[in-house]
DRENKE-908937 format. One record per residue: chain; y, z, x of N, C-alpha, C, O in turn; residue number from 1. Coordinates in steps of 0.2 Angstrom, whole numbers. Layout:
REM residues N
  c    n.Y    n.Z    n.X   ca.Y   ca.Z   ca.X    c.Y    c.Z    c.X    o.Y    o.Z    o.X    k
  A      Y      Z      X      Y      Z      X      Y      Z      X      Y      Z      X  NUM
...
This chain:
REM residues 323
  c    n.Y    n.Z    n.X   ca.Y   ca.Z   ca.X    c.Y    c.Z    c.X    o.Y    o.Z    o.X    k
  A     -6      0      4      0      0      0      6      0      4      7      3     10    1
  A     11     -4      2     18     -6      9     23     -1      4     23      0     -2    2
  A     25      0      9     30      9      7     37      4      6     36     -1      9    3
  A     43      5      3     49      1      5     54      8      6     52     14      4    4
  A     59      7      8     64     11      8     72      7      3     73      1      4    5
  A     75     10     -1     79      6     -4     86     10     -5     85     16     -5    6
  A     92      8     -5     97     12     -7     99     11    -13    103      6    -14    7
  A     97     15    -20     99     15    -26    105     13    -28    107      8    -32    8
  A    109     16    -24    119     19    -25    120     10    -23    120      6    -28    9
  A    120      7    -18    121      0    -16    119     -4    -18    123     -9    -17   10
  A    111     -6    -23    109     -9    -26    116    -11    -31    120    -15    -32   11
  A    115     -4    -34    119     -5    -42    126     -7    -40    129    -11    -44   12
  A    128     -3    -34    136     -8    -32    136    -14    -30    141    -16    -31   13
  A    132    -18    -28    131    -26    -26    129    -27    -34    129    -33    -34   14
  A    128    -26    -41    127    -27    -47    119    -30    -47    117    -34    -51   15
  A    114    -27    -42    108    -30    -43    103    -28    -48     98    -30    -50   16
  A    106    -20    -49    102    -17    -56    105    -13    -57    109    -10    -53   17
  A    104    -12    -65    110     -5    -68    108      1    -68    103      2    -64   18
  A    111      7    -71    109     11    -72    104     14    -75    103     20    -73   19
  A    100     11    -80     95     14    -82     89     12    -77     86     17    -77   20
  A     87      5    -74     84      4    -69     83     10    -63     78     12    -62   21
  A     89     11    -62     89     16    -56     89     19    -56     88     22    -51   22
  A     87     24    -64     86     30    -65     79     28    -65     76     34    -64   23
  A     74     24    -66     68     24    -68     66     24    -61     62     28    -58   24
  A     67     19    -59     64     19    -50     66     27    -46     61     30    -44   25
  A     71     29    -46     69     36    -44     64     41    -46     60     44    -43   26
  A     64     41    -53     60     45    -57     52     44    -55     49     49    -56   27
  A     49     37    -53     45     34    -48     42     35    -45     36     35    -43   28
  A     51     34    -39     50     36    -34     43     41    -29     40     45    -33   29
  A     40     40    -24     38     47    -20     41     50    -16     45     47    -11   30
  A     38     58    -17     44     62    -13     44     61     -5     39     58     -3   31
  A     49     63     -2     49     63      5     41     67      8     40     72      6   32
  A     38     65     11     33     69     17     36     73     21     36     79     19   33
  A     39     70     26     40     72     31     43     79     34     43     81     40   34
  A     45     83     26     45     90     30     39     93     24     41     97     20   35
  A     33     92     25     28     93     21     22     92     28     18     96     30   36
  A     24     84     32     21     85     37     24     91     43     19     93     46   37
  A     29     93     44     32     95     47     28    105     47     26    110     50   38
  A     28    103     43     26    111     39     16    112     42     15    117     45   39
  A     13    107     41      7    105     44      6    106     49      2    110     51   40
  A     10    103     53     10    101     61     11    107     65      9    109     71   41
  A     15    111     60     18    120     63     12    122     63      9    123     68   42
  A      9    124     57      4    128     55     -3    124     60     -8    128     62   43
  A     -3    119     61    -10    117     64     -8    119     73    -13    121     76   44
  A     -2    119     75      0    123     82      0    130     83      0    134     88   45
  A      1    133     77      0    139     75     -7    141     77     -8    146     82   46
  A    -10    139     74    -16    140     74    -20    140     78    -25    143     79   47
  A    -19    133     83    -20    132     93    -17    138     96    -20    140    101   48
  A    -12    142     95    -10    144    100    -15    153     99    -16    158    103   49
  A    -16    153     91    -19    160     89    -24    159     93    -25    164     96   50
  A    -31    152     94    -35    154     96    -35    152    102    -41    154    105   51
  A    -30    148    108    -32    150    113    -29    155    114    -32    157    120   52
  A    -23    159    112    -22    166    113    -29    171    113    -30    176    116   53
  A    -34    170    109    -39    173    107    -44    175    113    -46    181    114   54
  A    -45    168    116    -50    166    119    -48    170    123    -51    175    124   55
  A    -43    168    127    -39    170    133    -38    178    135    -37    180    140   56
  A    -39    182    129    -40    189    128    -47    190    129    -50    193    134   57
  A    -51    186    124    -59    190    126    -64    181    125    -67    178    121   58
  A    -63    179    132    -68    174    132    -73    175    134    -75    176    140   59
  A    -76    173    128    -85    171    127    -86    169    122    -85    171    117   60
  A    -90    165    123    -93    161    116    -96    164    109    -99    161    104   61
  A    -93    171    108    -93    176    104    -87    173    101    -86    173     95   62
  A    -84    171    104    -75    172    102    -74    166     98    -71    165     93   63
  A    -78    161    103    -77    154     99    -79    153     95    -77    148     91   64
  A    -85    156     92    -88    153     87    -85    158     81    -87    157     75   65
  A    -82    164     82    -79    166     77    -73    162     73    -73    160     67   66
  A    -68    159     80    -64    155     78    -67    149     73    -64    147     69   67
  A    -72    147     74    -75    139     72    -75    144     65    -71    143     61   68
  A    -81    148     65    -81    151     55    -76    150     52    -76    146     47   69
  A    -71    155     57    -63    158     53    -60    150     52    -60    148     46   70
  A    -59    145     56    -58    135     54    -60    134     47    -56    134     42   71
  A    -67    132     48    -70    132     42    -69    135     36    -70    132     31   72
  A    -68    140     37    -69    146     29    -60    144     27    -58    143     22   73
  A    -57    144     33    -49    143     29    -48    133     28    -43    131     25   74
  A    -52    130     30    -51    123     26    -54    123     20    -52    124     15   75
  A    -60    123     21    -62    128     13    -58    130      9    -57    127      3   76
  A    -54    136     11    -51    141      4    -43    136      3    -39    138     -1   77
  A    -43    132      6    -35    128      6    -38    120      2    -34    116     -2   78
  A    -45    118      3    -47    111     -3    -47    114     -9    -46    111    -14   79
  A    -47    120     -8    -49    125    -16    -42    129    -19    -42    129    -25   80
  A    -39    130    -17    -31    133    -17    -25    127    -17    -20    126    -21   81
  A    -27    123    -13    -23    117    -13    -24    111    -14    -22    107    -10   82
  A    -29    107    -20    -33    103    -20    -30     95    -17    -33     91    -15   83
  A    -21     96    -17    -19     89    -16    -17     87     -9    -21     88     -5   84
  A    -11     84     -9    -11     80     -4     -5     84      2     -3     81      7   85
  A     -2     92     -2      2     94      1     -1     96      9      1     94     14   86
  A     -7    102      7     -9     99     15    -14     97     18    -19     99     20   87
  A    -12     93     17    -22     89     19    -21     88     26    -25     90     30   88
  A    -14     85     28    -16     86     37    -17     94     43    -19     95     49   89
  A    -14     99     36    -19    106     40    -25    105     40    -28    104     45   90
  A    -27    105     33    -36    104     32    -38    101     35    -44    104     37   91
  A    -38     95     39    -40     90     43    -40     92     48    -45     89     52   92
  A    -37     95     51    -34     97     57    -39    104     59    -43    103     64   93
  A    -39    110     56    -42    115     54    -49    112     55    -53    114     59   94
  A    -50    108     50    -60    106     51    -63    103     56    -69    102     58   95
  A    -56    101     60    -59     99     66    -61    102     71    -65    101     75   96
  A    -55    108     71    -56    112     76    -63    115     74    -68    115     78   97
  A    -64    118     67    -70    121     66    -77    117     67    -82    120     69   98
  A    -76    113     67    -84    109     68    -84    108     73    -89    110     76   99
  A    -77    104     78    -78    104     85    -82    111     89    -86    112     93  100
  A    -78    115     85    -79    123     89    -86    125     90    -89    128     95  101
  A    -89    124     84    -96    123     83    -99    120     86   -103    123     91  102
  A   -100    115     86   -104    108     89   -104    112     98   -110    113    101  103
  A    -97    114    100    -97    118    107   -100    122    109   -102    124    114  104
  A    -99    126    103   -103    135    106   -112    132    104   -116    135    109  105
  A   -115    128    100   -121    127    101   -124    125    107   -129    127    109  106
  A   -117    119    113   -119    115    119   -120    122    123   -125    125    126  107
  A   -113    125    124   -114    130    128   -120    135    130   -123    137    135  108
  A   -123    137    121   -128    141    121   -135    139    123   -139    143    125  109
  A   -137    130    123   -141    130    126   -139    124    132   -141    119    134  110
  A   -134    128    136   -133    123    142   -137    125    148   -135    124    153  111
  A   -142    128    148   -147    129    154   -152    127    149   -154    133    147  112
  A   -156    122    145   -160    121    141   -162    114    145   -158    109    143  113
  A   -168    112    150   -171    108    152   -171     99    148   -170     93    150  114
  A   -174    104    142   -173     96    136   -167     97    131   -166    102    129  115
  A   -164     92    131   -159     92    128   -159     91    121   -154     91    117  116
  A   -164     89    120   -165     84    114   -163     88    108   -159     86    104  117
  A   -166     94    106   -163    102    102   -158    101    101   -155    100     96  118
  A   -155    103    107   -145    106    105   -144     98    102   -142     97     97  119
  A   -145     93    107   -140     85    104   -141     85     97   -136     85     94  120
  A   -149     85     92   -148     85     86   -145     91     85   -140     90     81  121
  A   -145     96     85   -142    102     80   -133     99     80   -130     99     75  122
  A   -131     97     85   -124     94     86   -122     88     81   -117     88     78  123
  A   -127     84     82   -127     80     76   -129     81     69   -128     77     65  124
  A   -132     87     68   -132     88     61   -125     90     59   -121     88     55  125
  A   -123     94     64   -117     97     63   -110     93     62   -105     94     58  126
  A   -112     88     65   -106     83     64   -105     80     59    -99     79     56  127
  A   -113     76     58   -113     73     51   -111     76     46   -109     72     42  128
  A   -112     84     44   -114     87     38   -106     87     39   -103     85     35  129
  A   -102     91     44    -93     90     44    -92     86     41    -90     87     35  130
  A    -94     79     43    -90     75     41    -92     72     33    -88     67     32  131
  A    -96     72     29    -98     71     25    -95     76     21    -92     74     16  132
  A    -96     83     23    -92     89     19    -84     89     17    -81     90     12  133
  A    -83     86     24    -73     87     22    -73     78     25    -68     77     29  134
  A    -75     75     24    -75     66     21    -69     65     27    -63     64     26  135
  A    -73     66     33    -68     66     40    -73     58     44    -78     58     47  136
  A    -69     52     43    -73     50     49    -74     50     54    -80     50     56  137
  A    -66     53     59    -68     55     65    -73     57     68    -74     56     74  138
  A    -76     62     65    -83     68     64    -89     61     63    -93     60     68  139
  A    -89     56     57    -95     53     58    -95     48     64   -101     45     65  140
  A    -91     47     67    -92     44     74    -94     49     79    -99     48     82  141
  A    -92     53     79    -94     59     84   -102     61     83   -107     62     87  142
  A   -103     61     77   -111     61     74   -115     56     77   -121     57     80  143
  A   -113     49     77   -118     44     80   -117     44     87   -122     42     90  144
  A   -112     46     90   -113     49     96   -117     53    101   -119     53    107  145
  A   -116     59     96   -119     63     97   -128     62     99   -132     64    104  146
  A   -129     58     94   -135     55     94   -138     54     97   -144     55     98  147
  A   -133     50    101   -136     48    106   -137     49    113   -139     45    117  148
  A   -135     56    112   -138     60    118   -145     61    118   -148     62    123  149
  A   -148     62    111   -156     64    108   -158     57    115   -162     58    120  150
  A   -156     50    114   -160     44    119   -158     46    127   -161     44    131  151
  A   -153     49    129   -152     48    136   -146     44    134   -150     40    131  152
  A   -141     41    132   -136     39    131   -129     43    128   -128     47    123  153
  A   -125     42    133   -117     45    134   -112     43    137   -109     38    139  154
  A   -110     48    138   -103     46    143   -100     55    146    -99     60    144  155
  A    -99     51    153    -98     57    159    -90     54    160    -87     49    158  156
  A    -88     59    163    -79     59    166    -78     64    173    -81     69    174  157
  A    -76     61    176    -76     63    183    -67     62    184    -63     59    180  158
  A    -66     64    192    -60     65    193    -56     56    192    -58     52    196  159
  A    -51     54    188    -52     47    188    -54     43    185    -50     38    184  160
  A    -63     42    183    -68     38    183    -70     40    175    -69     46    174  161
  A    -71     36    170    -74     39    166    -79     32    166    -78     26    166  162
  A    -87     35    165    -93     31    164    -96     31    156    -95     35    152  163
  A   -102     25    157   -104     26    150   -112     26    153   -112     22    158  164
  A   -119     29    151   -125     29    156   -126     29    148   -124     32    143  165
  A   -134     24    149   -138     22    144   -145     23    149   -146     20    154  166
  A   -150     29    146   -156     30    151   -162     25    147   -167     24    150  167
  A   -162     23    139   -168     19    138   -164     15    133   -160     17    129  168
  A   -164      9    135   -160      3    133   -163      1    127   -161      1    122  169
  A   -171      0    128   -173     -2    122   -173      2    114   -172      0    109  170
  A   -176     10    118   -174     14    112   -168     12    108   -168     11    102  171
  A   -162     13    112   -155     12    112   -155      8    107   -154     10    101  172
  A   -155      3    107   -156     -2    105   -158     -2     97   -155     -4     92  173
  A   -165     -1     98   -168     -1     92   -165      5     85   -166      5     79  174
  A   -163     10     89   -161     15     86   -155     14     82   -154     14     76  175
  A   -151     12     87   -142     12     85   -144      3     81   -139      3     77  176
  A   -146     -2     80   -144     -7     79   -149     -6     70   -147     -8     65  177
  A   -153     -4     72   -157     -1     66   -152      3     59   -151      1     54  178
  A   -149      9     61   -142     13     60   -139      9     59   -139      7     53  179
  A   -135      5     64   -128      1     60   -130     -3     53   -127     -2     48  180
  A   -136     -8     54   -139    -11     49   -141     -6     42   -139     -9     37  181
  A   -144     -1     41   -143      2     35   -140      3     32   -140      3     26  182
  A   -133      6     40   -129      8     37   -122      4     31   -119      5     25  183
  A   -121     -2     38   -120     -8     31   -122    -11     26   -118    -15     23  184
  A   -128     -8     25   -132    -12     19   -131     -7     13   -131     -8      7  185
  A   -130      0     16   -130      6      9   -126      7     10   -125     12      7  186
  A   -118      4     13   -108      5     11   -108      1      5   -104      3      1  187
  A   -111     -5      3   -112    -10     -3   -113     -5     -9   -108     -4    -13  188
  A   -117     -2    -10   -121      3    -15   -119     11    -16   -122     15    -20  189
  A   -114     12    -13   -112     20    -15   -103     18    -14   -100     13    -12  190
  A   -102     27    -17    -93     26    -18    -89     25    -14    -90     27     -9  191
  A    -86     23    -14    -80     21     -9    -78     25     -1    -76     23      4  192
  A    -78     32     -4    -76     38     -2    -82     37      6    -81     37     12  193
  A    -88     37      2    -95     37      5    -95     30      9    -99     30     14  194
  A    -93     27      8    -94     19     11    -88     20     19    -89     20     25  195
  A    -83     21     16    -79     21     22    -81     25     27    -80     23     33  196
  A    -84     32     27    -89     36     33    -95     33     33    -97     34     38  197
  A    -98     30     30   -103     25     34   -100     19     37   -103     17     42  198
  A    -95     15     35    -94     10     41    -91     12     48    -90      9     54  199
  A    -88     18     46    -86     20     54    -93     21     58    -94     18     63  200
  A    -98     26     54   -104     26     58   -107     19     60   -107     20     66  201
  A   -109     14     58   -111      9     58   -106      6     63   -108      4     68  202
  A   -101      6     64    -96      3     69    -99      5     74   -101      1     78  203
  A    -99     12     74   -101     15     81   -107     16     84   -107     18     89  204
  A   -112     14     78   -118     13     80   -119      8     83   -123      7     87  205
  A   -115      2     81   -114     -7     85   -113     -4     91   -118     -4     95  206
  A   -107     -3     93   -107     -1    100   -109      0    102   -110     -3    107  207
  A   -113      5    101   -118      9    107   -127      3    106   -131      5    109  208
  A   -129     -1    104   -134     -4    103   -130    -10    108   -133    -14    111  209
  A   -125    -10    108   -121    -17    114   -123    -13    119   -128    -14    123  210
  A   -119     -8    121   -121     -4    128   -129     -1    130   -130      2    135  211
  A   -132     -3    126   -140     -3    126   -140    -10    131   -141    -11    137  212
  A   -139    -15    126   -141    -22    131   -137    -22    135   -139    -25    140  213
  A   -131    -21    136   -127    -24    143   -131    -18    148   -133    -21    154  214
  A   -132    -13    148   -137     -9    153   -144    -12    156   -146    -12    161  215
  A   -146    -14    149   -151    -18    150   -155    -23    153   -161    -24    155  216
  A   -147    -28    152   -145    -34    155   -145    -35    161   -145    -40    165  217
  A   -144    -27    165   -144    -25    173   -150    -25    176   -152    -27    182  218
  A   -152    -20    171   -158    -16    176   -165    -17    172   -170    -16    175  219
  A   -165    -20    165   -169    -19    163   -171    -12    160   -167     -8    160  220
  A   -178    -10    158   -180     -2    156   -187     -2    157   -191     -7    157  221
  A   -189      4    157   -194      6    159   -199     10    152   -197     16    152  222
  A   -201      9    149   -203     12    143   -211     18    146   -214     17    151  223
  A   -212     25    141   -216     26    143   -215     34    143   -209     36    144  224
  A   -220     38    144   -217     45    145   -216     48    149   -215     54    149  225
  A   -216     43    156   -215     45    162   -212     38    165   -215     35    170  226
  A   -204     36    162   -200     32    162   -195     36    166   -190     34    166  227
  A   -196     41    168   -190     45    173   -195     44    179   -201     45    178  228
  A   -192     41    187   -195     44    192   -195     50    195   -190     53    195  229
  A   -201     52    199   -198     59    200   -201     58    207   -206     55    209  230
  A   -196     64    211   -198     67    219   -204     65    220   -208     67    216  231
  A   -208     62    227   -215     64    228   -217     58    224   -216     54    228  232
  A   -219     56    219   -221     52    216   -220     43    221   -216     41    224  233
  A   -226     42    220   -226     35    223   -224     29    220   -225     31    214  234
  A   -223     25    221   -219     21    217   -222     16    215   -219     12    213  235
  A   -230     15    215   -235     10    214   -236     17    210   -231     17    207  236
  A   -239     22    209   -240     26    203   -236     26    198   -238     26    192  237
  A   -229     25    200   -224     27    194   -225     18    191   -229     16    187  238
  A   -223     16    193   -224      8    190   -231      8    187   -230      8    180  239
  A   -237      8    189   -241     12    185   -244     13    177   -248     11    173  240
  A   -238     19    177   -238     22    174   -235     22    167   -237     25    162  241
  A   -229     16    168   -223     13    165   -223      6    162   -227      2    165  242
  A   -221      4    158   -220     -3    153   -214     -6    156   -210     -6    151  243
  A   -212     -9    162   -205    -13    162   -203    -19    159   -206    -24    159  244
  A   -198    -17    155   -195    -25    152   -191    -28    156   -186    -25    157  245
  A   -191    -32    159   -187    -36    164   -179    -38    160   -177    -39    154  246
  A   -175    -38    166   -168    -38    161   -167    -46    158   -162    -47    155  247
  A   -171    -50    160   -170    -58    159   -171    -56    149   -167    -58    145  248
  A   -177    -51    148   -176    -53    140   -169    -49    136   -168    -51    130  249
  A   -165    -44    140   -159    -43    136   -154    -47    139   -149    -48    135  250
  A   -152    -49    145   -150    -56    145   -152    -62    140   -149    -67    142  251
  A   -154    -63    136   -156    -68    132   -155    -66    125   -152    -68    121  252
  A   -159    -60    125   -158    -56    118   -152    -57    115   -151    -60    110  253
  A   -145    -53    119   -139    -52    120   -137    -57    116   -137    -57    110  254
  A   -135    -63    120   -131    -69    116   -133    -70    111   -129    -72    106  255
  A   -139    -71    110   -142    -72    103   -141    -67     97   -137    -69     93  256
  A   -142    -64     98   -139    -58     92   -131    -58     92   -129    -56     87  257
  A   -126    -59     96   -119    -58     96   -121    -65     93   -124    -64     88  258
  A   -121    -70     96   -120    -77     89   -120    -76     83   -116    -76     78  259
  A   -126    -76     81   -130    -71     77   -124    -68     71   -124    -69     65  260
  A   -122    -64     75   -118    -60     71   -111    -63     69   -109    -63     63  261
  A   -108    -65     73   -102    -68     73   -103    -74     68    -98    -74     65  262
  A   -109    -79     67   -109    -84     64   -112    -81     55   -111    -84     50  263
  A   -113    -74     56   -114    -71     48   -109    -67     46   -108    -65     40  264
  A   -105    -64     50   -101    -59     50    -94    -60     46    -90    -63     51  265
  A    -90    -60     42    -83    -63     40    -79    -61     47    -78    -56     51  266
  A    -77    -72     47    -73    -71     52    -67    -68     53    -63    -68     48  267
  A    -65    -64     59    -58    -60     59    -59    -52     58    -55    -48     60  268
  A    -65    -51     55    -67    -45     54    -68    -42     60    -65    -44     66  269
  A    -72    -34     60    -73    -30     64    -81    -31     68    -82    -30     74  270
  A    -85    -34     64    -89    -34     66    -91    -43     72    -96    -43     76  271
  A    -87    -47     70    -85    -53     74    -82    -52     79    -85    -52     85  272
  A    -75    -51     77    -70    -48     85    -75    -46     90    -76    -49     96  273
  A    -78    -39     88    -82    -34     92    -87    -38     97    -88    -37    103  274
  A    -91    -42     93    -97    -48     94    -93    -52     99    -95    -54    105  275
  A    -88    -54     97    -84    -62    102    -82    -55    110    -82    -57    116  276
  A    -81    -49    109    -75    -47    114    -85    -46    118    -86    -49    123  277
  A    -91    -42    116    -97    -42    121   -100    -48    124   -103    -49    129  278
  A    -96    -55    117    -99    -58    123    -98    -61    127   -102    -64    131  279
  A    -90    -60    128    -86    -61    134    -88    -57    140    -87    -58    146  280
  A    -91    -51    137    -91    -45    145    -98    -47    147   -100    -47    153  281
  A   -102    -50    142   -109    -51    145   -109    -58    150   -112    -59    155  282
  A   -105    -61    147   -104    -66    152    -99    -66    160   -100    -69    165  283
  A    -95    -61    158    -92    -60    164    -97    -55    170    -98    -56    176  284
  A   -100    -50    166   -106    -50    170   -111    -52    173   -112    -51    179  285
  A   -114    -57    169   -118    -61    171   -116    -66    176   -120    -69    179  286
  A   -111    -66    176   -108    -72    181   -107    -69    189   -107    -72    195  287
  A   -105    -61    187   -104    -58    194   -112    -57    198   -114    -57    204  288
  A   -114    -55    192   -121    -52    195   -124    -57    198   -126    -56    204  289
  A   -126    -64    193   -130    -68    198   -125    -74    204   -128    -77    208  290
  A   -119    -74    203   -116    -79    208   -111    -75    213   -108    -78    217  291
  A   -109    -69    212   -105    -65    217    -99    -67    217    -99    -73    215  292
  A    -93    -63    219    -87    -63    219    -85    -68    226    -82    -64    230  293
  A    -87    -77    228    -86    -80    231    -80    -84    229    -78    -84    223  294
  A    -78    -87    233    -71    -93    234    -72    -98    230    -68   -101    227  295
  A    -81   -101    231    -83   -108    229    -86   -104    221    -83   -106    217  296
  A    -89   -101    219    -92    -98    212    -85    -98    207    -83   -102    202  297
  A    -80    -91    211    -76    -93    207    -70    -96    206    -65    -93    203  298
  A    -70   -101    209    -67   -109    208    -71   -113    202    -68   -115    196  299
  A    -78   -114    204    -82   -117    198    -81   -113    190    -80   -116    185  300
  A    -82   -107    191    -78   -102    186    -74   -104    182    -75   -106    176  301
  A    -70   -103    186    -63   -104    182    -63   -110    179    -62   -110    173  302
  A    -64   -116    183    -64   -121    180    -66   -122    174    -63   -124    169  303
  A    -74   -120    175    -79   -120    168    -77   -115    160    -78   -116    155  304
  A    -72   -109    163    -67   -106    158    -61   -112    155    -59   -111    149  305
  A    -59   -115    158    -52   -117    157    -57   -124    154    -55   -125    148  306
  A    -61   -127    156    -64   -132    149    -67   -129    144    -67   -132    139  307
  A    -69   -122    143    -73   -120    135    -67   -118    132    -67   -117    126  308
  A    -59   -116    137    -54   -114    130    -52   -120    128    -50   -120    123  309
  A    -53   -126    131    -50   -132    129    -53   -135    123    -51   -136    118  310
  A    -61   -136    124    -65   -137    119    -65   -132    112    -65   -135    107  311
  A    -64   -124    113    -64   -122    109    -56   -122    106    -56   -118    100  312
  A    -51   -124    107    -47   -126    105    -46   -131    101    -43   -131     96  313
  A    -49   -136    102    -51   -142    100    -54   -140     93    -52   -142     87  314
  A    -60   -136     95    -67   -134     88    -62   -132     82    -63   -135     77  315
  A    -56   -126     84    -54   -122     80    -48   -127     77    -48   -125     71  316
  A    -43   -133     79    -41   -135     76    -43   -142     70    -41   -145     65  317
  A    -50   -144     74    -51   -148     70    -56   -144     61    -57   -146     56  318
  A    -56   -138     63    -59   -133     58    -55   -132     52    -57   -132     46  319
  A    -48   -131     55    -42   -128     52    -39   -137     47    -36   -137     42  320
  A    -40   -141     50    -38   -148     46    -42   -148     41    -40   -148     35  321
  A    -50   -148     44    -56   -149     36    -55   -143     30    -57   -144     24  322
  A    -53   -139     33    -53   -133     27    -47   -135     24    -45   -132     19  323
């Protein structure tokens, strides 16, 4: 919906509309936000400064997770006390802290826990049920995220450096592309409300099933319950042991499926764009991997770029005439 701003007083003196006009479009009118937002924005700093003041008195994961309750129980009593739109950005604000706070004291409590698989699901119940609870997407992305800690799939930050590490591609893969696909298929068949938290999920499940194959597309995977190498272990034993898929089939896989998708997908959309930008990176990839960062590669390069924008400028205008 496009917001306009208008000046009542000046319409009516330029004679563009009289007074009864003017009285009805105010009457209409909606009110100002912005010290509504304002109001919000206090209360949600407020409320940052109570609990790291909290922490910072008595820190321990005792403290945090009271805070996460006290979040929760007060976005709670405010959907219920103030069901409109007066605060919705506390509420939002407040449930995030609360889930997030949650989600962390669970990580913390099992951070010497060997398998991780336990805490990553309890974090993702946690997430999803946030986010389905107080109808927060940000939370259902975080939820598919999450998830995919359960595969070996993440992301690390270091000083600088932020990485993305996929430990079983295929899993990866089948899991998260499995997820985006249901999840598009059941946004059709439920309410609106429900539909928009599943497409966020489903977006971010595309991602991460792309980040399966571009990892893929390196190293290939090792499937098997003994697809980690370990210390001591011989390396004809461990191979052995293991099902490798060579990266040649997610090299190929790859392209086919982003066409694939691109060629079903409405164009312009989210799910095209996304498909056109991996298969860009898949190809700039593949171009480094197999021919190296030479003078004569890329020269051939460049060239064989600057003929597919010309053709595909060509394709696109002659597209634009037929329709």
């Amino acid at each position: 919906m496009a917001l306009v701003r208008i000046d009542l007083d000046q319409l009516q003196q330029d004679g563009l509309i009289g007074p009864d006009l003017a009285r009805l479009i105010a009457e209409r009118a909606q009110p100002d936000g912005r010290a509504g937002l304002f109001v919000n924005l206090a209360l949600i700093l407020g409320a940052l400064a109570v609990a790291s003041g909290a922490i910072a008195l008595v820190p321990n994961a005792t403290t945090g997770l009271v805070l996460a309750l006290l979040a929760i129980g007060a976005t709670e009593g405010i959907r219920r006390m103030a069901p409109g739109a007066s605060l919705k950005v506390l509420s939002a604000g407040l449930a995030l802290m609360g889930v997030l706070g949650l989600a962390g004291w669970v990580g913390w409590e099992y951070r010497d826990v060997d398998e991780a698989t336990m805490p990553a699901l309890l974090i993702t119940l946690i997430m999803g049920g946030g986010a389905a609870w107080f109808r927060l997407g940000f939370l259902s992305a975080l939820a598919v995220l999450a998830l995919g800690a359960v595969f070996g799939t993440g992301t690390g930050y270091w000083h600088a450096c932020y990485g993305v590490f996929v430990e079983q591609p295929a899993i990866t893969i089948g899991v998260f592309g499995a997820l985006a696909a249901g999840l598009y298929a059941a946004r059709e068949r439920i309410a609106a409300v429900w539909a928009d938290l599943a497409t966020i999920a489903a977006r971010t499940a595309f991602f991460l099933a792309n980040f399966g194959f571009w990892v893929g597309s390196l190293w290939g995977d090792d499937l098997g319950e003994r697809y980690r190498y370990s210390e001591g272990q011989s390396w004809e034993d461990w191979r052995a042991a293991t099902t490798h898929i060579p990266e040649a089939v997610f090299s190929l896989g790859w392209p086919v499926l982003l066409i694939g998708t691109m060629l079903k997908a409405k164009r312009g959309g989210f799910l095209s764009v996304t498909a056109t930008v991996f298969l860009a990176i898949h190809a700039y990839t593949q171009y480094f991997e197999t021919f190296g960062a030479h003078p004569e590669t890329l020269l051939l390069g460049g060239l064989g770029l600057v003929a597919l924008a010309v053709l595909a400028a060509r394709f696109l205008r002659r597209e634009v005439r037929t329709a």
